[in-house]
C-alpha positions in Angstrom: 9.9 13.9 -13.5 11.3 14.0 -17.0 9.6 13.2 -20.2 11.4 11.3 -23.1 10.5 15.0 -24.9 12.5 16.7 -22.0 9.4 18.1 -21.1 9.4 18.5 -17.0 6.3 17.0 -15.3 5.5 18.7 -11.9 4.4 16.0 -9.7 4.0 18.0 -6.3 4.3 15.9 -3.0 2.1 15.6 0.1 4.4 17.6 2.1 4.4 20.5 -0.9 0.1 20.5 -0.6 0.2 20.4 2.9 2.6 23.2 3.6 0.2 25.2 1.2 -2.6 23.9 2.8 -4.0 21.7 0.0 -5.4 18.2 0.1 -5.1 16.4 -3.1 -8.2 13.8 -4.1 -5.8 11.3 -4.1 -2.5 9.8 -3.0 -0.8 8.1 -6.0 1.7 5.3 -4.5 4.7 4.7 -6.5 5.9 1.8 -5.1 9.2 0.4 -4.9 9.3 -0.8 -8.6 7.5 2.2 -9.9 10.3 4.5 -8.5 13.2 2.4 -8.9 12.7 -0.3 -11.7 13.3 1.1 -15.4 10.9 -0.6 -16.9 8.2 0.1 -14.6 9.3 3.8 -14.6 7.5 4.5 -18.2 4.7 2.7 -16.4 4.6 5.7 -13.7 5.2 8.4 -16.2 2.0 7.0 -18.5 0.2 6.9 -15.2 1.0 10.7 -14.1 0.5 11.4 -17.9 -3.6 10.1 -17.4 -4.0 11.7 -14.2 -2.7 15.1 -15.2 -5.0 14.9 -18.5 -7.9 13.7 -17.1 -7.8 16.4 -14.7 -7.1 14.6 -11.3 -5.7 16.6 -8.1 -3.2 14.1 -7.1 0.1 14.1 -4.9 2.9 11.8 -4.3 4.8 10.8 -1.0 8.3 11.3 -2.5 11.2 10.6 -0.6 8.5 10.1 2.5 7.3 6.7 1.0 8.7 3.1 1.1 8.0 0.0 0.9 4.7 -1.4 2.3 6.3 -4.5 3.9 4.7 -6.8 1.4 7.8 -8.5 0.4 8.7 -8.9 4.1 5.4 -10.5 5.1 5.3 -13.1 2.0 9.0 -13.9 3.1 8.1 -14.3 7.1 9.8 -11.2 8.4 6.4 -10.2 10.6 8.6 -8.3 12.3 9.7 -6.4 9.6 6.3 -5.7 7.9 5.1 -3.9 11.2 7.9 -1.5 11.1 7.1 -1.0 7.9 3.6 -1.1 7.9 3.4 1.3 11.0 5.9 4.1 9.6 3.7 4.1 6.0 1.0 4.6 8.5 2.2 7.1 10.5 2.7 9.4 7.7 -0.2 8.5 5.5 -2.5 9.6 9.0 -0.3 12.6 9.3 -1.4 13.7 5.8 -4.9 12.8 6.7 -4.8 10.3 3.5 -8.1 9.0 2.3 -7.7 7.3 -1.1 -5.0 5.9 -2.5 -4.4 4.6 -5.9 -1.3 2.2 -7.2 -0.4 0.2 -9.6 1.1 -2.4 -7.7 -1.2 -5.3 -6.8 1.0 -5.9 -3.9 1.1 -2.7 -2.7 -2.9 -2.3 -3.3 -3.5 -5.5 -1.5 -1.5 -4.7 1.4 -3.0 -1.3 2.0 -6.3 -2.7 1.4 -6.5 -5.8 3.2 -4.0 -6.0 5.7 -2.8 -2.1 6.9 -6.3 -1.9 8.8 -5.3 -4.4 11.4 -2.9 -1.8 12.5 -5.1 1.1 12.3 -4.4 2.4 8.7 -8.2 2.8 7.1 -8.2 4.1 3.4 -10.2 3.7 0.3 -7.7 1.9 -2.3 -7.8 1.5 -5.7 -6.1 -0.3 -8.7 -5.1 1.7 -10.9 -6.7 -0.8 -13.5 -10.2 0.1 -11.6 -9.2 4.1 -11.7 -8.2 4.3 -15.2 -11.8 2.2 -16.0 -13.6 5.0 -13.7 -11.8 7.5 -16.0 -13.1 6.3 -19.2 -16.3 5.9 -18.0 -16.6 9.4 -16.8 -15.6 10.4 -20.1 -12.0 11.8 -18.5 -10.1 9.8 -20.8 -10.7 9.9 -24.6 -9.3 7.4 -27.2 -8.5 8.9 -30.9 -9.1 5.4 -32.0 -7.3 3.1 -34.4 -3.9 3.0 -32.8 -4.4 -0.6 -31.4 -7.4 -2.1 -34.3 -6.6 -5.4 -35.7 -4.2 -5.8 -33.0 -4.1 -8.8 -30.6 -3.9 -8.5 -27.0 -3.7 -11.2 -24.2 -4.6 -10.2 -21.0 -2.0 -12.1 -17.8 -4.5 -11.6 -14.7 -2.2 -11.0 -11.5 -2.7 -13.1 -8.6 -3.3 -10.3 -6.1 -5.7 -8.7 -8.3 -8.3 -12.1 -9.3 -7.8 -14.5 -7.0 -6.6 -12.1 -4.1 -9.4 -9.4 -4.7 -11.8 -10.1 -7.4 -10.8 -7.9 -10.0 -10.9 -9.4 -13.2 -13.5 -7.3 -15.5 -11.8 -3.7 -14.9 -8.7 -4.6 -16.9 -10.7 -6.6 -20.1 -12.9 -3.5 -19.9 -10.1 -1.2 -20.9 -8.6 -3.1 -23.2 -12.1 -3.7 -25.1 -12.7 -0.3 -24.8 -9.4 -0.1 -27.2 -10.9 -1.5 -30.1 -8.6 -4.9 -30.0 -8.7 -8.5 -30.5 -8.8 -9.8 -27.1 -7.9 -13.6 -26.9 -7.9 -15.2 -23.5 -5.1 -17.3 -22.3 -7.0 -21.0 -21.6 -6.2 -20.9 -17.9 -7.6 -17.1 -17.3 -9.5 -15.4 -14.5 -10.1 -17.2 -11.3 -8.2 -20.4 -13.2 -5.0 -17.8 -13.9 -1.9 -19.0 -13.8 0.8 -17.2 -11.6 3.5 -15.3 -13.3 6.0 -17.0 -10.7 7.4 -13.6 -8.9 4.0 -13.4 -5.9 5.0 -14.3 -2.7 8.6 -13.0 -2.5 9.0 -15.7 -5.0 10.4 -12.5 -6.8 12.9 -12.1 -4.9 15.0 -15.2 -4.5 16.3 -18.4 -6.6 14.3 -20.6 -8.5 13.5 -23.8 -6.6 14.7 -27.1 -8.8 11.9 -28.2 -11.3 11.5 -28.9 -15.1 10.3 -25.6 -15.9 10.2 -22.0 -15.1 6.5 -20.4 -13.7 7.6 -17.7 -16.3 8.4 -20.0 -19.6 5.1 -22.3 -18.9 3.0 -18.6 -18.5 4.6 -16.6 -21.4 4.4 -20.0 -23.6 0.5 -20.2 -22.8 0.3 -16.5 -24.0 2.6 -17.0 -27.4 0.2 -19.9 -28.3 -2.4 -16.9 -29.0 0.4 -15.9 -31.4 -0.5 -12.3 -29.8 0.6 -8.9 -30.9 0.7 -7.7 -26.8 0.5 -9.2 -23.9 -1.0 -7.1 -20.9 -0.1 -6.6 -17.3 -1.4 -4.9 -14.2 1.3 -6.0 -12.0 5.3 -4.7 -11.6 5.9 -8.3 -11.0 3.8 -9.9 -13.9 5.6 -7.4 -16.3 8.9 -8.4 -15.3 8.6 -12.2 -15.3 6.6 -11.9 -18.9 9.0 -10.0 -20.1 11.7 -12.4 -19.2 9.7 -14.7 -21.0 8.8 -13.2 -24.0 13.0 -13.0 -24.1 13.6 -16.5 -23.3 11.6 -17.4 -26.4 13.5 -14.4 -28.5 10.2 -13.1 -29.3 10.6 -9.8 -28.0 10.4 -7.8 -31.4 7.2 -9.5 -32.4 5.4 -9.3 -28.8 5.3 -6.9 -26.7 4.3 -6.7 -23.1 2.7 -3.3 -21.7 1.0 -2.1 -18.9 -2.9 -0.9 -19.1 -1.4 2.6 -18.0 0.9 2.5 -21.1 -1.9 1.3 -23.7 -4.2 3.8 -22.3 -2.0 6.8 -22.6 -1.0 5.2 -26.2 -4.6 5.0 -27.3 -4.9 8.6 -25.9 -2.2 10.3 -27.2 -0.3 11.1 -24.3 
């Protein structure tokens, strides 16, 4: 993995550990958006970034991981999803995976909820949840100041609130930055969607008035904010689009809690 300093970042894979008989303490899925999507790619490089710093023994999959059959499964491909679902499976047992960590809702809901049905047991984590575990174990460090008198927004995902109850691990890290946090009015449990869940993503807007995006990111830009967080590949891309449709994207960025975090830390 390169650096934007050209400084090589050794990520070693499961096969790598196994063949020298290590087990890491944790799988970090990519995802499909964290490999391939160029945004989401600084997102994975902040991520490694905090795990190598705080000390972590982790490994990827590499070129043994694909998709998790979400997308499939919100689209109605069950057939699909199983293949899927069963070949992640397959490997992940063969490695003798315990915990996995991502920072894809999607991918973190699937594995969590729906990959033990067809035998796949692990202990998953949010990397929202992780990287608030880090900072309370002291693992990650802020030098303070780089985000004070700033204001940040905070977009809850669907498959994080609503889907699994995670809603104070994210506002926790972002206090724990020393910045204004303003909540949208429909927040939490009343969240609105970003308009990408569901394979929504991945196909044409249905006719309507209004994009999901433009009525989210103009809730957000009421709060006249100086960031607006996400947690979610999906969220990120359909804020951003947003933030853009308004032509507000050198006064507002949007930014993932990996990428404050390893801001905040100096990474």
């Amino acid at each position: 993995m390169e650096e934007n300093n050209n400084q090589q970042v050794k990520v070693p894979t499961m096969a790598e550990m196994a063949a020298a008989g290590e087990q890491p303490e944790v799988l970090f899925w990519v995802g499909c958006a964290g490999a391939f999507d160029d945004r989401y790619v600084k997102v994975t490089r902040d991520f490694v970034k905090i795990l190598t710093k705080a000390g972590i023994k982790f490994a990827v999959l590499g070129k043994e991981e694909s998709c998790t059959g979400d997308p499939a499964r919100r689209a109605g491909n069950e057939f699909l999803f199983q293949m899927q679902a069963m070949n992640n499976i397959q490997i992940l047992n063969g490695y003798n995976v315990k915990k996995i960590v991502t920072a894809c809702p999607h991918c973190y809901n699937t594995f969590k909820n729906e990959y033990t049905e067809l035998g796949g047991n692990y202990e998953v984590l949010h990397h929202s949840d992780f990287l608030q575990k880090l900072i309370n174990e002291g693992k990650i460090k802020f030098n303070g100041g780089d985000f004070k008198g700033k204001t940040i927004t905070y977009h809850d995902s669907c498959y994080l609130g609503r889907g699994n109850d995670i809603y104070e691990q994210p506002r926790e890290i972002l206090e724990s930055l020393d910045a204004n946090l303003m909540e949208m009015k429909r927040s939490r449990s009343r969240g609105l969607c970003c308009g990408a869940g569901g394979a929504q993503m991945f196909k044409d807007a249905e006719k309507g008035d209004k994009e999901v995006n433009v009525e989210r990111t103009e809730e957000a830009l009421g709060l006249s904010p100086d960031i607006i967080a996400t947690a979610c590949p999906f969220c990120m891309t359909m804020m951003t689009d947003g933030v853009k449709h308004f032509n507000k994207e050198s006064e507002v960025k949007v930014l993932d809690l990996a990428e404050l975090v390893a801001q905040a830390s100096n990474l």
